[in-house]
C-alpha positions as CSV (number, residue, x, y, z in Angstrom):
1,X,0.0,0.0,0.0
2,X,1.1,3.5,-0.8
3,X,0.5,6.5,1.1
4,X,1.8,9.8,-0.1
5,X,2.3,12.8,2.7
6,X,2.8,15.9,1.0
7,X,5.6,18.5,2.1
8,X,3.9,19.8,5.4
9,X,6.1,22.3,7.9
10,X,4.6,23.7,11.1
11,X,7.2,26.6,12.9
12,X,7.2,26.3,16.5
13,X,8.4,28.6,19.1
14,X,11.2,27.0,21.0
15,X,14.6,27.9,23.0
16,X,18.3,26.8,23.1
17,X,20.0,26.8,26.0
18,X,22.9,28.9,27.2
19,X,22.8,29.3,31.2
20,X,24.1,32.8,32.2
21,X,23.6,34.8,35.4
22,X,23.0,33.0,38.4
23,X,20.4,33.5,41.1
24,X,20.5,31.9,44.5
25,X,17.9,30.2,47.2
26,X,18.4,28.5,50.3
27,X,15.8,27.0,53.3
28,X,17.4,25.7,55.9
29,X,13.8,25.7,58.3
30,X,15.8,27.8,60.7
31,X,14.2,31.1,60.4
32,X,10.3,32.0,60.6
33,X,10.6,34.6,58.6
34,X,12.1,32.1,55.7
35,X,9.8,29.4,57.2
36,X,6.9,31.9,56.5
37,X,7.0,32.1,52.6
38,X,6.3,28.4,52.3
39,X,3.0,27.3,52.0
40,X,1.4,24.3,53.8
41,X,-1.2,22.3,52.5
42,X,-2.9,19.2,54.4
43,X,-5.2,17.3,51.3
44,X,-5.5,13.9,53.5
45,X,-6.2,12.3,57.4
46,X,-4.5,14.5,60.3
47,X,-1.2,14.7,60.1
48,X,-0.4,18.4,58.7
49,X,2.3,18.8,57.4
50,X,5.0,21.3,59.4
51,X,7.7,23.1,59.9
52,X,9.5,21.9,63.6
53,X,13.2,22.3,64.8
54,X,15.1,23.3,61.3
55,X,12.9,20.4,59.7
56,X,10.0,20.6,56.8
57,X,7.6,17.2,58.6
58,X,6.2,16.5,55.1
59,X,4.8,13.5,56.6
60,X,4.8,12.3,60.2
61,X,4.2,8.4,60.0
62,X,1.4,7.5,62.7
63,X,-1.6,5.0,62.9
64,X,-3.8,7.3,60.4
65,X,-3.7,6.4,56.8
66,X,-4.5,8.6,53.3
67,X,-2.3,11.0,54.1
68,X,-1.2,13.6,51.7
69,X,0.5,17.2,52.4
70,X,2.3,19.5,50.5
71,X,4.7,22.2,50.8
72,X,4.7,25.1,48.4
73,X,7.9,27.3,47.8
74,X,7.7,30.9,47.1
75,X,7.0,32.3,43.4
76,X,10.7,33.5,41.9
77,X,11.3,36.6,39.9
78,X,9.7,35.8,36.3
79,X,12.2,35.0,33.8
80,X,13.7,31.5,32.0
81,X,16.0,30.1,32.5
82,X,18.8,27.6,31.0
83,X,19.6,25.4,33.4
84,X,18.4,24.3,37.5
85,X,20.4,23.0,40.3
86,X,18.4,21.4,43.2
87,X,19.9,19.9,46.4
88,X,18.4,19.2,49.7
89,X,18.6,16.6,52.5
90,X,15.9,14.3,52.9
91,X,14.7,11.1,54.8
92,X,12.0,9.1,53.5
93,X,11.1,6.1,55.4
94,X,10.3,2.7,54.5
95,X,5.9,2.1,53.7
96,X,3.8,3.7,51.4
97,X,3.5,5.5,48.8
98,X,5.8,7.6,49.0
99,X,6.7,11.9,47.5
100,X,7.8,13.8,44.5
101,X,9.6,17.2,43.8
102,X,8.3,19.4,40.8
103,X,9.3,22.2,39.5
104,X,6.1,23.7,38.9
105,X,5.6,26.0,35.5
106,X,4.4,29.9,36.8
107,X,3.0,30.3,33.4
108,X,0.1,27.5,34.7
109,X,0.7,27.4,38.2
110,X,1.0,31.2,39.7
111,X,0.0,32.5,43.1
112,X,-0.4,30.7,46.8
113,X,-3.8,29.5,46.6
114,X,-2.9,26.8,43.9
115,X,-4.2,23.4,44.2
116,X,-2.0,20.5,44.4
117,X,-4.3,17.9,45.5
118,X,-2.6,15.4,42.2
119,X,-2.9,11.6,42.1
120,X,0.2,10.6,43.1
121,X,3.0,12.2,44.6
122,X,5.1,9.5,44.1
123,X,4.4,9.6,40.4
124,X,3.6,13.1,40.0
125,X,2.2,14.3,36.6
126,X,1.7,17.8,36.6
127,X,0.9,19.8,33.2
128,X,3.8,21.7,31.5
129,X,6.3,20.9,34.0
130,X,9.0,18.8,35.6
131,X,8.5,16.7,38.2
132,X,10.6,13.4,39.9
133,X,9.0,10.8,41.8
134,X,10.4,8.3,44.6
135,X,8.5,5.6,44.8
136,X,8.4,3.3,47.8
137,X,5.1,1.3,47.1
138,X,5.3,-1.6,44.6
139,X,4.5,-4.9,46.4
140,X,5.3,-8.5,45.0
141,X,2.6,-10.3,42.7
142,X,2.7,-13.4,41.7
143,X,-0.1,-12.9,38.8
144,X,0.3,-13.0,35.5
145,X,-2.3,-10.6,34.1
146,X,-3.2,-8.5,36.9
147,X,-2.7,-4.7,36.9
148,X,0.9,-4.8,39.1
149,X,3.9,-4.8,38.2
150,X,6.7,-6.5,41.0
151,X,6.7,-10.4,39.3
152,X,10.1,-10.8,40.6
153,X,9.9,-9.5,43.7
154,X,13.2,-6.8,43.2
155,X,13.4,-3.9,46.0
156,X,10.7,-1.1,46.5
157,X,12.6,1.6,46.1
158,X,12.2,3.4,42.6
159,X,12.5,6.8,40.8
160,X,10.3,8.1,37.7
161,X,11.3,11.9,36.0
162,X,8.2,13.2,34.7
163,X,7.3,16.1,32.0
164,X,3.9,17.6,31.0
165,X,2.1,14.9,32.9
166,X,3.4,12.3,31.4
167,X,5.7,9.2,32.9
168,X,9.2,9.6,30.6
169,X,11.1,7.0,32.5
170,X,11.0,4.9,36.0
171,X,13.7,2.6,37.2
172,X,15.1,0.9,40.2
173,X,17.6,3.7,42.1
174,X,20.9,1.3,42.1
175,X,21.3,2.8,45.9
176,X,19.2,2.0,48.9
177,X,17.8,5.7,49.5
178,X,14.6,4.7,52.4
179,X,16.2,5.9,55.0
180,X,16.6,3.6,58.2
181,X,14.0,3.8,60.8
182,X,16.8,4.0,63.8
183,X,19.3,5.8,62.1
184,X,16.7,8.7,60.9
185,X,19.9,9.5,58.5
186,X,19.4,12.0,55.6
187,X,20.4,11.3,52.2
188,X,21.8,14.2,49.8
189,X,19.8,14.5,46.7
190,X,21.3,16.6,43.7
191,X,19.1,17.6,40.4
192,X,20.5,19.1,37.9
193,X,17.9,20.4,35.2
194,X,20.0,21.4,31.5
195,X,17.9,23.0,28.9
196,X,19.3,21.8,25.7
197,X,18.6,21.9,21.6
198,X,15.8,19.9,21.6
199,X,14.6,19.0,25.0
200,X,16.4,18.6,28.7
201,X,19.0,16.4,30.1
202,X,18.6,15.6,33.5
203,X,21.2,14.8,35.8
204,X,20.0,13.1,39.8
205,X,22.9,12.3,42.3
206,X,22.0,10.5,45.7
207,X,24.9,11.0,47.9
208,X,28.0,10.0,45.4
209,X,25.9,7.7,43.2
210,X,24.5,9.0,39.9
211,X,20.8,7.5,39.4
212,X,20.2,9.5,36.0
213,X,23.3,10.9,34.0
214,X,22.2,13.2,31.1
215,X,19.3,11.3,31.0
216,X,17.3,13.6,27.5
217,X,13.7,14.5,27.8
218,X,12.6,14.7,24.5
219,X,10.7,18.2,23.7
220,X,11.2,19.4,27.0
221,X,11.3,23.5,26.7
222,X,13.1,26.1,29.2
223,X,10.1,28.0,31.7
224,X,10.6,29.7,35.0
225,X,9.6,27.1,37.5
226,X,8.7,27.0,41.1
227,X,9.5,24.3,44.0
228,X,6.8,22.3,45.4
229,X,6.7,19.2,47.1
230,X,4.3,16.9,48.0
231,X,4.1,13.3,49.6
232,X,1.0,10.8,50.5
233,X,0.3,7.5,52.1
234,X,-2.0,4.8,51.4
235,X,-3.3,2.0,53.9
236,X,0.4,2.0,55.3
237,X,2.2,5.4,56.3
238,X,5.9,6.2,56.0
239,X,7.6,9.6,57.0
240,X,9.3,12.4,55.1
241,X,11.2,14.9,56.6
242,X,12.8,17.6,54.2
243,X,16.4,20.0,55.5
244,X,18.8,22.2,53.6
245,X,16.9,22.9,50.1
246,X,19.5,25.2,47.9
247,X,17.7,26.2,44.4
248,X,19.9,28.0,41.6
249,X,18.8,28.9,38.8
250,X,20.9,30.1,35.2
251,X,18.8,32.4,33.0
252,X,18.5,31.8,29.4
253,X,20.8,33.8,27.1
254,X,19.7,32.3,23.9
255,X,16.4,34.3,22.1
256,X,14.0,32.4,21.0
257,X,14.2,30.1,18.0
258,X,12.1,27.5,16.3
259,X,11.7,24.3,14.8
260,X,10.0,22.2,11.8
261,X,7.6,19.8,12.2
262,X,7.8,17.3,9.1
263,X,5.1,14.5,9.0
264,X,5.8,10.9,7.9
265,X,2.3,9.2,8.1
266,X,-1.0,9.9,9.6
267,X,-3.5,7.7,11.3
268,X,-2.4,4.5,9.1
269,X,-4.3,1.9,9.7
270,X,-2.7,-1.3,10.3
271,X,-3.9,-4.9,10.2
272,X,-2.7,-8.1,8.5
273,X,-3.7,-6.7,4.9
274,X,-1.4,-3.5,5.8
275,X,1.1,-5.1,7.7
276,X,4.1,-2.5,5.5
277,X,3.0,0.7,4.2
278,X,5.3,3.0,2.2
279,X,5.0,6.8,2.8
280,X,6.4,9.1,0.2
281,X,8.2,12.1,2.0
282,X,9.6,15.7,0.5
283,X,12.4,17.1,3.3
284,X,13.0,20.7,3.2
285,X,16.4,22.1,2.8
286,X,16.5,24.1,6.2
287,X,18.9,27.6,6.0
288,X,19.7,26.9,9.9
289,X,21.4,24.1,11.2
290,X,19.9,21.5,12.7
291,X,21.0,20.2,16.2
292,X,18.4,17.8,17.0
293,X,15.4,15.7,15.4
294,X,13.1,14.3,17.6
295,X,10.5,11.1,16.1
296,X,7.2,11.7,17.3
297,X,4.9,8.8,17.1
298,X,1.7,7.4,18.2
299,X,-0.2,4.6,18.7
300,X,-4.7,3.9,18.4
301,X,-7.3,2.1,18.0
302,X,-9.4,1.0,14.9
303,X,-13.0,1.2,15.2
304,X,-13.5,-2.0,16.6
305,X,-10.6,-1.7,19.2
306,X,-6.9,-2.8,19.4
307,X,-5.0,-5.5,17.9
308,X,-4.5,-7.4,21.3
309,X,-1.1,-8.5,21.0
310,X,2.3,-7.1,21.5
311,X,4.1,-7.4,18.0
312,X,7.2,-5.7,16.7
313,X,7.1,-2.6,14.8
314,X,9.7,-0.7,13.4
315,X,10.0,2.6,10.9
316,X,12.4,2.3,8.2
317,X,13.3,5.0,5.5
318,X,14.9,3.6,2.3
319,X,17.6,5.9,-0.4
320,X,19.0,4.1,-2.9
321,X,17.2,1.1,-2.4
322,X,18.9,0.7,1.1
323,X,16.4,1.0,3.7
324,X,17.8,2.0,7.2
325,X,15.5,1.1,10.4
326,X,15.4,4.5,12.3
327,X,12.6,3.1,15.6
328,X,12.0,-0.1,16.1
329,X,9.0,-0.3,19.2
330,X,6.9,-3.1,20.6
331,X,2.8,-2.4,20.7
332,X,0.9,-2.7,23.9
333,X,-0.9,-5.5,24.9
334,X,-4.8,-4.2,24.1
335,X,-4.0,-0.3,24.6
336,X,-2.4,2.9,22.9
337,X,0.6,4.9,23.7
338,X,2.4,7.8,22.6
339,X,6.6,8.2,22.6
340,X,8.9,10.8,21.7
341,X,12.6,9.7,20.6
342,X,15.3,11.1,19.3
343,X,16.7,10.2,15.9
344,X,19.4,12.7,15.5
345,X,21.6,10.3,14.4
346,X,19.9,9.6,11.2
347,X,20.0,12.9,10.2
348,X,21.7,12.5,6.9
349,X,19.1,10.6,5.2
350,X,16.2,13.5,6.3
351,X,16.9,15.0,3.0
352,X,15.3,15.3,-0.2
353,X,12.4,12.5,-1.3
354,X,12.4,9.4,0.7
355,X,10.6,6.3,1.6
356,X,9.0,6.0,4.8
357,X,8.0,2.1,5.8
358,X,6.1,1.6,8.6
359,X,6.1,-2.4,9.2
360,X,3.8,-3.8,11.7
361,X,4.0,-8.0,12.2
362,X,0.2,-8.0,13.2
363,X,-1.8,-10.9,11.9
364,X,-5.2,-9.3,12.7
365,X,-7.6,-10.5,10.1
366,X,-9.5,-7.8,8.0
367,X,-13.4,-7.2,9.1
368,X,-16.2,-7.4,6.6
369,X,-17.6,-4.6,8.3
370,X,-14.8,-1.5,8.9
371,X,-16.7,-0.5,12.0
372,X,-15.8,-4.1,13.2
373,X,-12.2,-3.5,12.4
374,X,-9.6,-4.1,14.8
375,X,-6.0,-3.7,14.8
376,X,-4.3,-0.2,15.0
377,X,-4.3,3.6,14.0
378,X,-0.6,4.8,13.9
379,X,0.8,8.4,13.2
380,X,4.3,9.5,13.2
381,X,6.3,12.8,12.6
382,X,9.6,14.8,12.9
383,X,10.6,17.8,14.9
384,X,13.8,19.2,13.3
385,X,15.2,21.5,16.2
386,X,17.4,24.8,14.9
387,X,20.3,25.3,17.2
388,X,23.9,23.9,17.6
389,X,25.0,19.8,18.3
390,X,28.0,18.7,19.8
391,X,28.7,16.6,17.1
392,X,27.0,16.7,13.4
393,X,26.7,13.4,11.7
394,X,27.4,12.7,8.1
395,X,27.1,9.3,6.8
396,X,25.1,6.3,8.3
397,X,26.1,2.6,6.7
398,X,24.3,-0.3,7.6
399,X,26.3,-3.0,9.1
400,X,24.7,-6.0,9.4
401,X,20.7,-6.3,9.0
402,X,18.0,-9.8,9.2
403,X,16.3,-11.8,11.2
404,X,18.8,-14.7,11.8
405,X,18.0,-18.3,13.6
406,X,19.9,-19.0,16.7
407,X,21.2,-22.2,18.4
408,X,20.8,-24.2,14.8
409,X,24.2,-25.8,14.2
410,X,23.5,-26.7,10.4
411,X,22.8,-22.4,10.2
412,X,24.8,-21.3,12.8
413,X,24.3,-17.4,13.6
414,X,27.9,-16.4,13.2
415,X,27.5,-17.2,9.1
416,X,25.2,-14.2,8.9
417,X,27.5,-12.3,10.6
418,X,30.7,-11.7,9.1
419,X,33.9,-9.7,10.0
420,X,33.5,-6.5,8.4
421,X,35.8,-3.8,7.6
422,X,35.0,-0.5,7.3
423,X,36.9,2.5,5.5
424,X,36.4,5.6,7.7
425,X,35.8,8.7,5.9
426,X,38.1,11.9,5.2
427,X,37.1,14.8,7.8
428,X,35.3,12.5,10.6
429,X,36.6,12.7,13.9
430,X,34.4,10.4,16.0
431,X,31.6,7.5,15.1
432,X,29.6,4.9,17.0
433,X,28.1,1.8,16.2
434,X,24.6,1.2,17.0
435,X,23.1,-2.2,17.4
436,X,19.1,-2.8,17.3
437,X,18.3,-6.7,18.4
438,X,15.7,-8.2,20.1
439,X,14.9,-12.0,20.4
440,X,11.6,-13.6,19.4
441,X,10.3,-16.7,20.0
442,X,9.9,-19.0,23.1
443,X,8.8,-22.5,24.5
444,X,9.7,-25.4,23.1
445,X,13.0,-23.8,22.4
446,X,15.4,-24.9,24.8
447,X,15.5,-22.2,27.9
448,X,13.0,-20.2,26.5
449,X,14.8,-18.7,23.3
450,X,14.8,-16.0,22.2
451,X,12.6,-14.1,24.0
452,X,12.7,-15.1,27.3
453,X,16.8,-15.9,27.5
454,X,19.6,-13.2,28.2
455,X,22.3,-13.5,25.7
456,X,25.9,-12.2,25.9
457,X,27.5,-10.5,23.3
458,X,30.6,-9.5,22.2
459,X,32.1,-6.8,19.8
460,X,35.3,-6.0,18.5
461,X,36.6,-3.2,17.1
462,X,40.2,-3.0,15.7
463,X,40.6,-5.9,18.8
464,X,39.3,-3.5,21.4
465,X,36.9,-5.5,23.2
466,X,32.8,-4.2,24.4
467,X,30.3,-6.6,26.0
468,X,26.7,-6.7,26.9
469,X,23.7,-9.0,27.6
470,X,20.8,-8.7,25.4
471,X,18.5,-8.6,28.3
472,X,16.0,-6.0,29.6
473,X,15.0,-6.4,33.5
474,X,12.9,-3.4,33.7
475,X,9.6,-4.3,32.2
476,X,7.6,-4.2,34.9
477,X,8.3,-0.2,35.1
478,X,7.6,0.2,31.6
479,X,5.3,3.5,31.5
480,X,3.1,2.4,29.1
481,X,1.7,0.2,32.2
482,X,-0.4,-1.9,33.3
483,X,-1.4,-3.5,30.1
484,X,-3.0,-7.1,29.4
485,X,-0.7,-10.0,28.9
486,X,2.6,-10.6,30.6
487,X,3.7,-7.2,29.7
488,X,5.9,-7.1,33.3
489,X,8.2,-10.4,32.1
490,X,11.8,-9.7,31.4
491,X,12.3,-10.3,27.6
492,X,15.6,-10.2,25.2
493,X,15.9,-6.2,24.4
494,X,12.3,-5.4,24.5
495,X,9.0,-4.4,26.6
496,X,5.6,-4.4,25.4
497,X,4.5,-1.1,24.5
498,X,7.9,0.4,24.2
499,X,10.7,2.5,22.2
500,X,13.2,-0.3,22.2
501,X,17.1,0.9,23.0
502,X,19.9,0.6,21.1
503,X,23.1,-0.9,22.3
504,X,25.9,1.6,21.0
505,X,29.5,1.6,21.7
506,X,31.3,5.4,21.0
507,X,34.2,4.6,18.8
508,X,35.7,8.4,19.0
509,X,39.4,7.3,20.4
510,X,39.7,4.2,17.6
511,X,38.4,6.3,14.9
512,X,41.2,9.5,16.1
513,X,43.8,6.3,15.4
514,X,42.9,4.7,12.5
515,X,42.2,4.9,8.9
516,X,39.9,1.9,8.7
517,X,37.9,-0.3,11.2
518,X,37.6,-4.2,11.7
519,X,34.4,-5.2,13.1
520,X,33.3,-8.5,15.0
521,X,30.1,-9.3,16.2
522,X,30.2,-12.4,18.2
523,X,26.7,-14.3,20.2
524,X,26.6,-16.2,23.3
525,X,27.4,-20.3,22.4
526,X,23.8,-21.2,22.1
527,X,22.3,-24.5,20.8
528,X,18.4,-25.3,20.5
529,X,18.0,-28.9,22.1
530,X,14.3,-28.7,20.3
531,X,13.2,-29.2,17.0
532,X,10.3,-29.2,14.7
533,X,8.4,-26.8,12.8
534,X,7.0,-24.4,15.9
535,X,8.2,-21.1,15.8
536,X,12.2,-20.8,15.9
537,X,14.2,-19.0,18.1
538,X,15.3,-16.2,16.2
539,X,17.2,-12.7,16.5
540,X,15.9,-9.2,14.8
541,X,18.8,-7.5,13.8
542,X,19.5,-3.8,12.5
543,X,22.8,-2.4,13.0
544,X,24.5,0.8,11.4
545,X,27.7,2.7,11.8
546,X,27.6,6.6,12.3
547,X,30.3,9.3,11.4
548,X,30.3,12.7,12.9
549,X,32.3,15.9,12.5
């Protein structure tokens, strides 16, 4: 099926980030004239929350449940800015549910009679703003299919950033931060909030361990915020004390610039008889540079609901009969989602006409009837940010690219995957590999393969030597969640209902050294003890090398 999208461009106001003057806030819950410009707010059963001996009592654990307090910081001097640093002290105790920070946007949240009453605290979505949440609720379940999360029973203790009410990302915090009962220690908590071309990278320290590092929100766009915090309990209480909050903030140099919105497809319908579409796509030759392109895409329903299933996906764009995959993403199980992702990288092919593919591996049967149609209504598009990179890429060549049997000894895996050798071109001075692969397939293969068995890996380039497991352990905090299906299983690379990550190795030191590279791509020893004609353990594999200047 062809689709053609003619040459659409939508300017949108945005920023780039260049932190200048510095302004300074501290609360150390010392003085009551300080302690006076923070605002109070008890939404839940007595406690209130309060102010006592240098200490902001967000929550005083007791024998009453469904509490919820807040504590709302004073409104800052109007103006941008480029970059935030956070730190404060605080001891949250082991229970439930736990408390969030956000930095609360004054364009929709202005004045001291705002209402913070949200959902959750702990996972705090608030609209046009930042927000972190520490999460101390997420018991073990042994169910399959039911709405939580915890199948393997790994610590409560997790951290989700947020932006315009939306979940971006929630993991398990590699250090123990509940604090201990008898201790009543704090922990040190750093944020660091950079506006950058395209979005924000966000930086959280907890004592000397680095939860996120640069971690890029997508489409994320410099305001002037304002502190709150807030904190609740459920059936079981916890405590949250709060010392020593130190806000700076960097104002934005930059004017305001803007950025191009380029569609690839629209509300494509997709079911067995549509399982690849092509899209025909006209780039514009922008006169600014570009220093960031952000995909865009989104996922429905048909008029008789979703496709059920969770089946790979992925978005390819093809010049010169080569077609390079630029997303590959799992559906949902029975539900739609929307990402954002950035696909700077492929930045070299957005020129010119080209061939979008949208390929879907859905075997939803077409309806008689279209209002009985299920399966799903996809859309996808680009945002081309104007503004400055740290590096510019300038040629993308696939490495190697198929969906190759594993643990077969008569077709081994390592056929498919030859030595390669690369000639690295004049004027680059740094390149990375990037490596898309998931495993499919599962019982009777022996030990689950491929979906449901980690797999090492090991690559070499020019002899120096990177590992990895193809595994992914953090289904269960996927945030397209809950979902139907075993959506919380750890799987080979993937997640229902998810962007799936590429494994890249930064090559800038070999390429500085060399005029050509040698490439090896060597799999785990693997042999399938089963045979037959059920459904083979197999390995979906897209890889490409990157040049920059």
């Amino acid at each position: 099926m062809k689709g053609i999208i003619a040459l659409g461009i939508i300017l949108v106001l945005s920023t780039v980030n260049l932190a200048g003057q510095e302004r300074s806030y501290s609360w150390d819950f010392e003085e009551s004239d300080r302690n006076s410009e923070i605002i109070l707010t008890q939404y839940g059963e007595p406690r209130a929350p309060r102010i006592e001996e240098g200490t902001l009592i967000l929550l005083a654990g007791s024998v009453y449940s469904n509490h919820k307090n807040t504590a709302l910081f004073p409104e800052l001097p109007e103006q941008k800015v480029g970059n935030v640093q956070l730190k404060w002290q605080m001891a949250l105790f082991p229970g439930a549910e736990g408390c969030g920070l956000a930095l609360l946007n004054t364009e929709i949240f202005s004045g001291d009679s705002l209402d913070l009453n949200i959902d959750k605290w702990h996972e705090p979505g608030i609209d046009g703003s930042f927000a972190v949440g520490f999460d101390i609720n997420d018991p073990p379940t042994a169910a399959w299919f039911s709405p939580d999360g915890n199948y393997y029973n790994r610590p409560q203790r997790e951290i989700s950033l947020h932006w315009n009410n939306t979940e971006v990302v929630k993991i398990l915090a590699p250090v123990e931060f509940r604090a201990d009962p008898e201790k009543e220690e704090f922990n040190n908590f750093a944020l660091d909030v950079n506006f950058v071309t395209g979005g924000a990278e966000i930086t959280l320290k907890i004592d000397d361990t680095t939860v996120y590092d640069h971690y890029f929100i997508p489409g994320m766009m410099p305001y002037t915020p304002r502190l709150a915090l807030g904190a609740q309990t459920g059936d079981r209480t916890t405590s949250v004390y709060i010392d020593n909050v130190e806000l700076e903030l960097f104002e934005l140099l930059d004017p305001v610039d803007s950025y191009a919105k380029i569609p690839l497809f629209s509300q494509q319908e997709v079911y067995i008889d549509t399982r690849v579409t092509e899209h025909q796509v006209r780039f514009p030759r922008f006169k600014h540079e570009i220093g960031r392109v952000i995909l865009n895409l989104e996922i429905a329903d048909l008029p008789g609901g979703y496709d059920p299933w969770d089946e790979g996906a992925a978005i390819f764009i093809q010049q010169d009969s080569i077609r390079y995959e630029i997303c590959r993403f799992i559906t949902p199980y029975n539900r739609g989602y929307s990402w954002k992702t950035d696909v700077t990288d492929f930045l070299p092919l957005f020129q010119g006409d080209k061939q979008i593919l949208l390929q879907v591996d859905t075997w939803m049967q077409k309806a008689e009837d279209p209002a009985e149609q299920k399966g799903w209504s996809i859309s996808a598009d680009l945002d081309f940010y104007f503004g400055k990179t740290e590096r510019t890429p300038v040629k993308i060549q696939n490495l190697w690219n198929g969906n190759f049997e594993y643990g077969n000894p008569l077709d081994p895996m390592t056929d498919h995957l030859p030595q390669l050798n690369i000639s690295i071109p004049e004027d680059v001075t740094d390149a990375r590999v990037r490596f898309m692969v998931t495993g499919h397939a599962m019982h009777p293969n022996s030990q689950n393969a491929a979906e449901f068995m980690p797999a090492d890996r090991t690559v070499y380039v020019n002899e120096m030597e990177f590992n990895n497991t193809l595994w992914k352990s953090d289904c269960y905090l996927n945030p397209c969640r809950p979902q139907d299906g075993t959506w919380k299983f750890d799987r080979a690379g993937w997640a229902p209902g998810s962007i799936v990550e590429p494994w890249i190795i930064e090559l800038k030191e070999i390429v500085s050294a060399a005029d050509s590279l040698t490439i090896d791509y060597l799999p785990m020893a693997y042999r399938n003890l089963s045979s037959g004609d059920h459904w083979k353990p197999h390995h979906w594999f897209e890889s490409q090398i990157i040049f920059y200047r």
